[in-house]
C-alpha positions, 0 to 999 in steps of 0.5 A, spaced: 306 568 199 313 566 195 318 570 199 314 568 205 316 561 203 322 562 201 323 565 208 320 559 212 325 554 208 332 558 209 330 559 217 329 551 217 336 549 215 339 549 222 345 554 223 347 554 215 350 562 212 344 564 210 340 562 216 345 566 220 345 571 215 338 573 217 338 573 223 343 577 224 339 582 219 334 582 223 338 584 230 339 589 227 333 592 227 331 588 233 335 591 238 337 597 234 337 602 240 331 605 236 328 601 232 328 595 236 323 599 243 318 601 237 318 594 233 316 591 241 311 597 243 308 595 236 308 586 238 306 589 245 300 594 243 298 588 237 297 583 242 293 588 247 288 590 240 288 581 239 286 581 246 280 586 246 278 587 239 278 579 238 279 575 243 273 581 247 267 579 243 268 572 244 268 573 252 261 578 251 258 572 247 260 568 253 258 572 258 251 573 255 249 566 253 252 564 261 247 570 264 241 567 259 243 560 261 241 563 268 235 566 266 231 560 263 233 556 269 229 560 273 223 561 269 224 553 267 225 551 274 222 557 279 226 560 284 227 556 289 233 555 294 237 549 290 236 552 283 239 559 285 245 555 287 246 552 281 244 558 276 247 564 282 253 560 285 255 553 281 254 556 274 258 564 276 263 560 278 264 556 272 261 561 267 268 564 270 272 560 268 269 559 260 271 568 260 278 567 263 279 561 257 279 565 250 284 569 253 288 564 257 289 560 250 290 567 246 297 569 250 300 563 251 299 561 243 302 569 243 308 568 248 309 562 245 311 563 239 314 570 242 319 564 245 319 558 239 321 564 233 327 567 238 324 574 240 323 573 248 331 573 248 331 579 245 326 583 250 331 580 255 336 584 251 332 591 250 330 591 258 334 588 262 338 594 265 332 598 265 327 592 268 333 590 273 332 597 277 325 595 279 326 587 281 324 585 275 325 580 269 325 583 262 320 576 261 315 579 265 314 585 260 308 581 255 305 579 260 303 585 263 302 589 257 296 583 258 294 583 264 291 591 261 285 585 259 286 580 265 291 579 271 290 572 270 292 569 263 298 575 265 300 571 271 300 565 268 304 566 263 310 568 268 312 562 268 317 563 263 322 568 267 327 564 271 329 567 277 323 565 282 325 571 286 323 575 280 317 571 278 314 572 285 315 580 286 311 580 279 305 575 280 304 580 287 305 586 282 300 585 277 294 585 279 295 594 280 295 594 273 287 596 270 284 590 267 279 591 262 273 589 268 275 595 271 273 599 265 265 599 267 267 601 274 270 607 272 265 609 266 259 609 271 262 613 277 266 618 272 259 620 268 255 619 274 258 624 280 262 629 274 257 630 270 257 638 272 265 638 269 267 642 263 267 636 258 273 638 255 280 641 259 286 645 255 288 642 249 281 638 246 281 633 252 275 631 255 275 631 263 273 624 263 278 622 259 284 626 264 281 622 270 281 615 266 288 617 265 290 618 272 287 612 274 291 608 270 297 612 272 295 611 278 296 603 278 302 603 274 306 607 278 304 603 284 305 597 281 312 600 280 313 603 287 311 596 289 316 592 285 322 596 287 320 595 296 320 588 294 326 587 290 330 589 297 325 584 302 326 578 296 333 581 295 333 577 287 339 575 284 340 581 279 340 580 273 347 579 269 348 586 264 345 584 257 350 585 252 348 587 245 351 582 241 350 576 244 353 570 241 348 566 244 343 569 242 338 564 239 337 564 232 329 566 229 325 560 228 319 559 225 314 557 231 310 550 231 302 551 231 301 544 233 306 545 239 303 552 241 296 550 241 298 543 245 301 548 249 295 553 251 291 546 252 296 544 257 296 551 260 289 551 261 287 544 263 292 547 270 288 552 270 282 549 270 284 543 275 287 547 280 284 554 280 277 553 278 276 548 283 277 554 288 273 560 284 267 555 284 268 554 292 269 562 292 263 564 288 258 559 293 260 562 298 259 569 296 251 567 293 250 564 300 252 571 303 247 574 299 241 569 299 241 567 305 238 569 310 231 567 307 228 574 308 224 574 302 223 569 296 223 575 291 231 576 289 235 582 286 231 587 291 234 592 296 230 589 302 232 583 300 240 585 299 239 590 306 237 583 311 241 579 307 248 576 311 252 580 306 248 586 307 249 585 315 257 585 313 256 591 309 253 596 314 258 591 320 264 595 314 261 601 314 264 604 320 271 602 317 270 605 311 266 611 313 272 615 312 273 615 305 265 616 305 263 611 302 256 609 305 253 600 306 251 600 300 258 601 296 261 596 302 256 591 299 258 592 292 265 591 293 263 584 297 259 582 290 264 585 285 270 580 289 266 575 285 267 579 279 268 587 278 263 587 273 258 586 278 259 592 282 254 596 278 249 591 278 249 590 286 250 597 287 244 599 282 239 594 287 243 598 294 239 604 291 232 601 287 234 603 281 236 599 273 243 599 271 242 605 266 238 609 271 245 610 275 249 613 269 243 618 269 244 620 277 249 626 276 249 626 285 248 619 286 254 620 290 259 627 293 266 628 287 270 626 293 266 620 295 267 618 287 275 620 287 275 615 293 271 610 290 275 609 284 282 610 287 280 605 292 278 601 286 284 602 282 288 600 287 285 594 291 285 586 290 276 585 288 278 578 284 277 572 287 280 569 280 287 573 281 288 570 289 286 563 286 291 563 280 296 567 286 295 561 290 296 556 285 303 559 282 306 560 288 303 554 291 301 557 298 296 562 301 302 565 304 302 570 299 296 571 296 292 573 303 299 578 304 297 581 297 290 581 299 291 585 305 297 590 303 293 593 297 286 593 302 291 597 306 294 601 300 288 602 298 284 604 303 289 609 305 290 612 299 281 612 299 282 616 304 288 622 303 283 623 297 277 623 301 279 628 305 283 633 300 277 633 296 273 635 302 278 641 305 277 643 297 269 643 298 267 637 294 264 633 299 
């Protein structure tokens, strides 16, 4: 405590030979072409084990006491139409919004003081020339090492990078890196359709484990691919090469709680104002495309999912993805889980008249290369309507979220189908 204290003081003093001192000690580290890479991977993995080890059983508090919520509200006030609405359509949306805020309040207090204490500039520094080769800005590196929890909090934080060119290129690029609500997909379909595999490879790994690997690499490298296509379209200003002794470099800092947590209030008052207000709307209109019509007043069932509007649309987009094998049932399921991935399982548990655990336990449920083409589709398309509301919001125009949307459906559904179709040549259909 005392050398922490004697720190604190020495760094207060504005610009005086001991604060300069330390400063520079410390750059001698922080941008040492050695150190200065592992000390940001440690900030960068700190931050990843904050957002699931800390701030993730918070979000599984919330997620249990929403669907508790819903619940008591269907035994306390029956199941008519006006209490689905609330329990099923209003209140989804709006549990939506309470998970996205912990996480939200997290990384703006962590980029905060990321940016008070004077290290931003240093990232800036380490990535610059590397970050330049694929369009984009080197402030953009935190927030996607987040958004391996979340796109939304990672899209929001973008904020801070200077060019607008830059910014864009990564608000469209983000949402391809796997999000921790992609995970469960994954989960499932690997131990349901490729249960048969050897359960370990060379080395001691499991074969799950490669296929999980793949399709984060998968991910990644598509939002690196993409980001490179977009620098030539958007043509950014290139960024000045960084020098490594940068006379203007800020001095460290201690940061401010109280402005980093008015600052992550603020951030998140915006976010509610502004794209809650389009999740809310965006989760109605999903519940009346599975409740409406009225064919039966019993829900959660598969006669009532197949006659319902968004069943209907389900076996309409059944042709268009046929050739990636995927049968009504999985169409449907990607409708419900554009509310929220996580609701994948679920809808397609109901498709098949099964329990959610009941489906890890269906070794055939579906061929190989039809789950290879399921989860790389799911690897790569847009399945969040959260993600196209903050796109919307931060760039201020349905321009650019729909051109997103479309581009990874496309991408997706092309890259669903060279799987499918390898798979089946190679006899795994």
């Amino acid at each position: 405590m005392g050398k922490w204290y004697i720190l604190r003081v020495i760094l207060k003093i504005k610009n005086s030979p001991d604060h300069i001192r330390i400063s520079r000690q410390l750059d001698s580290w922080a941008l040492h072409p050695i150190t200065g890479p592992l000390l940001l991977a440690t900030i960068c993995l700190s931050l990843l084990q904050m957002l699931f080890f800390c701030v993730g059983p918070l979000v599984d508090i919330l997620q249990h006491t929403l669907q508790g919520c819903q619940h008591s509200l269907h035994q306390l006030l029956g199941n008519s139409l006006l209490v689905s609405l609330l329990a099923d359509g209003i209140l989804t949306g709006v549990g939506s919004l309470l998970c996205l805020t912990p996480l939200i309040v997290v990384l703006f207090i962590f980029l905060g003081a990321l940016q008070q204490c004077g290290y931003q500039a240093r990232i800036s520094h380490l990535l610059g020339r590397l970050f330049a080769r694929v369009g984009l800005a080197p402030q953009t590196c935190t927030p996607m090492m987040a958004s391996f929890a979340c796109a939304v909090p990672a899209m929001l934080a973008l904020r801070n990078v200077p060019s607008k060119q830059q910014r864009l290129i990564a608000l469209l690029i983000i949402p391809f890196f796997p999000c921790s609500a992609r995970l469960p997909v994954y989960s499932l379909l690997i131990a349901a359709c490729f249960a048969h595999l050897p359960s370990t490879v060379y080395g001691g790994i499991h074969s799950e484990t490669m296929i999980l690997f793949g399709l984060y690499s998968l991910g990644i490298l598509a939002a690196l691919a993409t980001a490179f296509v977009l620098k030539w379209w958007l043509a950014p200003t290139p960024l000045p090469a960084p020098l490594m002794h940068d006379p203007r470099l800020p001095a460290y800092r201690i940061p401010s709680p109280t402005t980093l947590m008015r600052t992550a209030l603020q951030q998140v008052w915006g976010f509610w104002k502004d794209a809650g207000t389009i999740i809310v709307a965006m989760s109605v209109v999903l519940w009346g495309l599975f409740v409406f019509p009225q064919h039966s007043t019993t829900p959660a069932t598969t006669h009532a999912l197949e006659l319902s509007y968004a069943g209907q649309l389900g076996k309409a987009l059944h042709p268009l993805f046929a050739p990636l094998g995927f049968d009504w049932r999985i169409c449907v399921s990607l409708l419900a889980s554009f509310a929220a991935r996580e609701a994948f399982i679920p809808t397609l548990a109901i498709a098949h008249g099964l329990q959610n655990e009941n489906l890890t336990h269906t070794a055939y449920l579906y061929s190989p290369a039809t789950a290879l083409a399921l989860l790389v589709f799911f690897a790569l398309s847009m399945q969040c309507m959260s993600t196209l509301a903050t796109c919307k919001r931060e760039t201020n125009s349905w321009m650019w979220p729909l051109l997103q949307w479309v581009y990874m459906g496309v991408l997706a559904w092309l890259f669903a189908w060279a799987t499918y179709q390898i798979g089946a040549w190679a006899g795994f259909a």
